[in-house]
C-alpha positions in Angstrom: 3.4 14.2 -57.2 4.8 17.5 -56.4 4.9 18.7 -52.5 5.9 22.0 -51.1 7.3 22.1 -48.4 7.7 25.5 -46.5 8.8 26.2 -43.1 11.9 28.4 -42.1 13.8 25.7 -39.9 16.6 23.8 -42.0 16.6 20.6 -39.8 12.4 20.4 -40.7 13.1 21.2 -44.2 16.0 18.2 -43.9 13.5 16.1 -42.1 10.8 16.3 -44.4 13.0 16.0 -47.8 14.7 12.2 -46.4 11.6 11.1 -45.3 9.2 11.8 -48.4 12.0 11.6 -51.0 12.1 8.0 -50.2 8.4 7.4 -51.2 9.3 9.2 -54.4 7.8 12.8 -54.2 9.2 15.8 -56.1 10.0 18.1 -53.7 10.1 22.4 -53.6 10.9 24.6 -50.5 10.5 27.3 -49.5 11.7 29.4 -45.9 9.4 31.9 -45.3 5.7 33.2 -45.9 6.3 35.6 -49.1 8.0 32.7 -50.4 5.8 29.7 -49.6 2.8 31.9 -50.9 4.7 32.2 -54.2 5.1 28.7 -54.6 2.5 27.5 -53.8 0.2 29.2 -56.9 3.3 29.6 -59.5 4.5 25.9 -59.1 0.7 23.9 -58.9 1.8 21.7 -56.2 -0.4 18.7 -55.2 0.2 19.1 -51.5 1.2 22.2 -49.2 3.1 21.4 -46.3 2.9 24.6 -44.2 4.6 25.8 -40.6 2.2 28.1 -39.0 5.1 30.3 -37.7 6.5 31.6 -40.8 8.6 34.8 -40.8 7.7 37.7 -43.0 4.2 35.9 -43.6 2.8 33.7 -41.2 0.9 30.5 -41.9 -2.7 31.8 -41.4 -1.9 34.8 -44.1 -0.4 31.9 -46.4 -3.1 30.0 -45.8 -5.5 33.0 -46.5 -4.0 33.9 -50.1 -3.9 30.3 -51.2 -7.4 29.5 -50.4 -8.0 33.2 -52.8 -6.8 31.2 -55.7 -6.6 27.7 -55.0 -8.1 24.3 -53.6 -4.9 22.2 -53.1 -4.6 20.5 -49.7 -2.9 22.3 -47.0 -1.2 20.0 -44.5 -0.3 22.8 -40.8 2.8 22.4 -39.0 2.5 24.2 -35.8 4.0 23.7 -32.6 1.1 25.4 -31.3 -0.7 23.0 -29.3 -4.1 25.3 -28.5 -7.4 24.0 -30.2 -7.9 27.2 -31.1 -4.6 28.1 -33.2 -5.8 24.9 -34.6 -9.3 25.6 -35.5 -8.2 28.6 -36.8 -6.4 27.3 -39.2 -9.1 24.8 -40.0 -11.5 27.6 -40.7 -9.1 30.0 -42.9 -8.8 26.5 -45.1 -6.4 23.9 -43.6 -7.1 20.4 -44.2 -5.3 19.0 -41.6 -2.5 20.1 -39.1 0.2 18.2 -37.1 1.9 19.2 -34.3 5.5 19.6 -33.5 7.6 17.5 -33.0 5.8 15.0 -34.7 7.2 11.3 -35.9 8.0 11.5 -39.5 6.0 8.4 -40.2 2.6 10.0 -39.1 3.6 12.5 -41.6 4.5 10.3 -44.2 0.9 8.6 -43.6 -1.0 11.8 -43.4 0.5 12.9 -46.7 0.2 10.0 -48.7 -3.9 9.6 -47.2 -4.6 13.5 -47.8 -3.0 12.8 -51.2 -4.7 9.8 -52.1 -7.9 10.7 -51.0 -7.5 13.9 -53.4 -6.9 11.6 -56.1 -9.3 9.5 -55.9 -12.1 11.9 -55.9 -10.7 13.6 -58.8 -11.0 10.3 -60.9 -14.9 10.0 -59.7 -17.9 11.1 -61.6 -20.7 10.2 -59.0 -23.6 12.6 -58.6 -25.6 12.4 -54.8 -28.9 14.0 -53.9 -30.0 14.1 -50.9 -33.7 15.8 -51.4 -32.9 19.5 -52.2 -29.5 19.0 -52.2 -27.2 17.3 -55.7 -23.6 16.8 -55.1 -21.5 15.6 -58.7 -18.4 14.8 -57.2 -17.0 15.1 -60.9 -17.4 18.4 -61.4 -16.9 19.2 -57.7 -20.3 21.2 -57.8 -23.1 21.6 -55.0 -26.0 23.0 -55.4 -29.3 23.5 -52.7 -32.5 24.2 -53.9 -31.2 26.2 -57.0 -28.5 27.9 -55.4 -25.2 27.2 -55.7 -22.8 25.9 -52.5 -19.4 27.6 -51.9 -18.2 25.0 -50.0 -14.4 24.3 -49.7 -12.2 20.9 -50.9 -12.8 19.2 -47.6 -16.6 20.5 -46.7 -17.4 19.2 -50.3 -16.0 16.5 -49.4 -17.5 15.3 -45.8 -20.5 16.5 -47.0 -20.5 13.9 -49.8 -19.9 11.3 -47.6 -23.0 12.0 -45.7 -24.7 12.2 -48.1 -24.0 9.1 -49.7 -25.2 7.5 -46.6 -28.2 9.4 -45.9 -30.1 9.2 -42.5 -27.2 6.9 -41.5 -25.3 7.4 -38.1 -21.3 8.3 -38.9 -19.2 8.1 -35.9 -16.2 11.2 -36.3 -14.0 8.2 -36.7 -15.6 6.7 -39.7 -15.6 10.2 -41.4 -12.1 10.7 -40.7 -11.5 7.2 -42.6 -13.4 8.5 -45.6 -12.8 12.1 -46.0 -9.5 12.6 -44.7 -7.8 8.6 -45.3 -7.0 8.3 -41.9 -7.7 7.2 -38.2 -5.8 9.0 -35.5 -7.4 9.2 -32.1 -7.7 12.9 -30.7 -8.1 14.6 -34.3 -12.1 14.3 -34.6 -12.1 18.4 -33.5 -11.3 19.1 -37.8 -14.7 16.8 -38.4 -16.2 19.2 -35.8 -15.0 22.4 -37.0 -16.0 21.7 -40.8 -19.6 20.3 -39.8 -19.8 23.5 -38.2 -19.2 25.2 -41.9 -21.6 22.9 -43.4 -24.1 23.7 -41.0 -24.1 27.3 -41.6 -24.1 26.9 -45.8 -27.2 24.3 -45.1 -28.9 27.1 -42.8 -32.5 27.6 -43.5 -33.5 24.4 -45.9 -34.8 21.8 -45.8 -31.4 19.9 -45.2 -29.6 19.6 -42.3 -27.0 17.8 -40.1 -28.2 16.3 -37.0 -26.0 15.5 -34.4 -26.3 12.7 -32.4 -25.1 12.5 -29.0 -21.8 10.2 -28.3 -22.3 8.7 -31.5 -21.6 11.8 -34.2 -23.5 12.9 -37.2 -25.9 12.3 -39.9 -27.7 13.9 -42.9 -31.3 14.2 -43.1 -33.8 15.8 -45.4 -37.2 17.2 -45.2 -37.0 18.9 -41.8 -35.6 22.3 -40.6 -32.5 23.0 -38.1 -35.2 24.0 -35.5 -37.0 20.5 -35.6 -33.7 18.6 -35.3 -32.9 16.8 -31.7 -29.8 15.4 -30.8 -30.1 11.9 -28.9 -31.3 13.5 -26.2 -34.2 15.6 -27.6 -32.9 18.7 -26.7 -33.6 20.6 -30.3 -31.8 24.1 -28.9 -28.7 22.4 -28.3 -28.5 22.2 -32.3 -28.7 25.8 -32.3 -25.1 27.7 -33.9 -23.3 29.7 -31.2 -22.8 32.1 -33.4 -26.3 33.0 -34.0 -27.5 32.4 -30.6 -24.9 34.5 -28.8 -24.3 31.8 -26.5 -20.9 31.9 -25.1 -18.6 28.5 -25.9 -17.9 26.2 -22.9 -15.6 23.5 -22.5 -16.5 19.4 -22.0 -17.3 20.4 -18.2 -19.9 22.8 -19.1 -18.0 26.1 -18.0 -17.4 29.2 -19.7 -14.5 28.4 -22.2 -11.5 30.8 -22.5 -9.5 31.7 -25.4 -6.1 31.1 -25.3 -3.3 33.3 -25.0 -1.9 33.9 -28.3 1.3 33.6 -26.8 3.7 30.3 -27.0 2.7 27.6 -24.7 5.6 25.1 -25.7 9.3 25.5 -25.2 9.9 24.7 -29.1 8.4 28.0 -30.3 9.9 29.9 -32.2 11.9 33.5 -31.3 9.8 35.4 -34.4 6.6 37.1 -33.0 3.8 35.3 -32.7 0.9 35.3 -35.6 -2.9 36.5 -33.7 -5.4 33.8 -34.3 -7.9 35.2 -36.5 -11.0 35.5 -35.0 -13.6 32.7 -36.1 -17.0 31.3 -35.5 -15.1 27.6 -34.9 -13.8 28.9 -31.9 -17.7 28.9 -30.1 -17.6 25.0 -31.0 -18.1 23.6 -27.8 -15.3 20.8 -27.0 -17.5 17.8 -27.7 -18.6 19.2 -31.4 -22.0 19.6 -30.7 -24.4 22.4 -31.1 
């Protein structure tokens, strides 16, 4: 399998290429955002590895023009350590991100998960419905009451898994395991932020995800968004931000403030900074729910 690998520091790009040349992936480079852009749509790989900090280009604008043109998984390197540089990149089409300096074994076992979880759903031709919802995993296709889903590789995705376990409890964990191939504490915030995508596309039907306090999420069919509760009963919890105008708040229940945009770690790079886009993510509350 082919891997890109683009990120303007030598010693990462040195890094990367002992590490995952051992386990026997073809590797190309690239050392800035024109570049890595390039790449990534003439060359097909089967996995982006991208630095957020890119000069010329910077990771979120990569990330932008690949997701114009194509669905290959998009691994962030960032030494960024805000949530929201990281939902950011979650919601402009990121699969997953890491954070510098990170132990080239957790790489090595993100890629090879990311990678083999994209395989294996490419070999399998299993069709879901859910009541108003049909999933065929085959053709990568999702329709809801006769209109069709834009949903991206990983909301297709987690949104297959619930559904092939309707009206069943999933813990963040066990979709981590099954969507992404992995279990590393302290990365359930991408289930959270791509919940909060599916939520919105499932807006209005007769579909929806409920959440379920300290335990995490399931799929249910035949009621509205306004008649699910969470654990608690408290149906206006449920409610988007984004469409109430409520203002996000961290796990202690005050108002939530973005982040500086600028660096918060010693490691950052000298090239100016990239702006995190602006993005409904960002009103997740800290817990996930809604």
């Amino acid at each position: 399998m082919r891997i890109l690998v683009a990120d303007d520091e030598p010693n990462i790009r040195e890094l990367v290429r002992l590490y995952l040349s051992k386990e026997g992936y073809d590797l190309e480079f690239a050392s800035n955002g024109p570049e890595a852009l390039e790449k990534a749509l003439s060359t097909q790989p089967d996995l982006v590895l991208l630095d957020l900090m890119m000069p010329k280009l910077d990771g979120f604008e990569v990330t932008k023009g690949i997701r114009e043109r194509s669905d290959v998984p998009i691994l962030m390197l960032t030494v960024r350590k805000e949530d929201a540089v990281k939902v950011a990149g979650l919601e402009l089409g990121a699969d997953d991100y890491l954070t510098k300096p990170f132990n080239p074994k957790e790489l090595v076992a993100r890629v090879k998960a990311i990678l083999r979880r994209s395989d294996g759903i490419q070999r399998s031709g299993v069709k879901v419905q859910v009541g108003a919802l049909t999933l065929d995993r085959q053709r990568r296709e999702a329709t809801l009451e006769d209109r069709s889903l834009d949903l991206r590789t990983k909301e297709f995705d987690l949104l297959f898994a619930l559904a092939q376990n309707e009206g069943v409890a999933m813990s963040r964990e066990q979709l981590l395991s099954l969507v992404w191939g992995y279990t590393f504490s302290g990365e359930t915030r991408t289930v959270d932020v791509h919940i909060n995508h599916l939520r919105q596309h499932l807006d209005g039907s007769s579909v929806g995800i409920e959440t379920l306090r300290g335990v995490g999420y399931k799929l249910v069919a035949g009621v509205t968004g306004a008649q699910m509760t969470d654990a608690g009963g408290t149906g206006a919890q449920m409610a988007d931000a984004g469409r109430t105008g409520a203002r996000p708040t961290d796990a202690g229940g005050t108002t939530a403030r973005t982040p500086d945009a600028g660096p918060t770690d010693a490691q950052a790079h000298e090239t100016a900074e990239p702006r995190v886009p602006d993005s409904p993510a960002s009103r997740v509350n800290d817990d996930g729910d809604r």
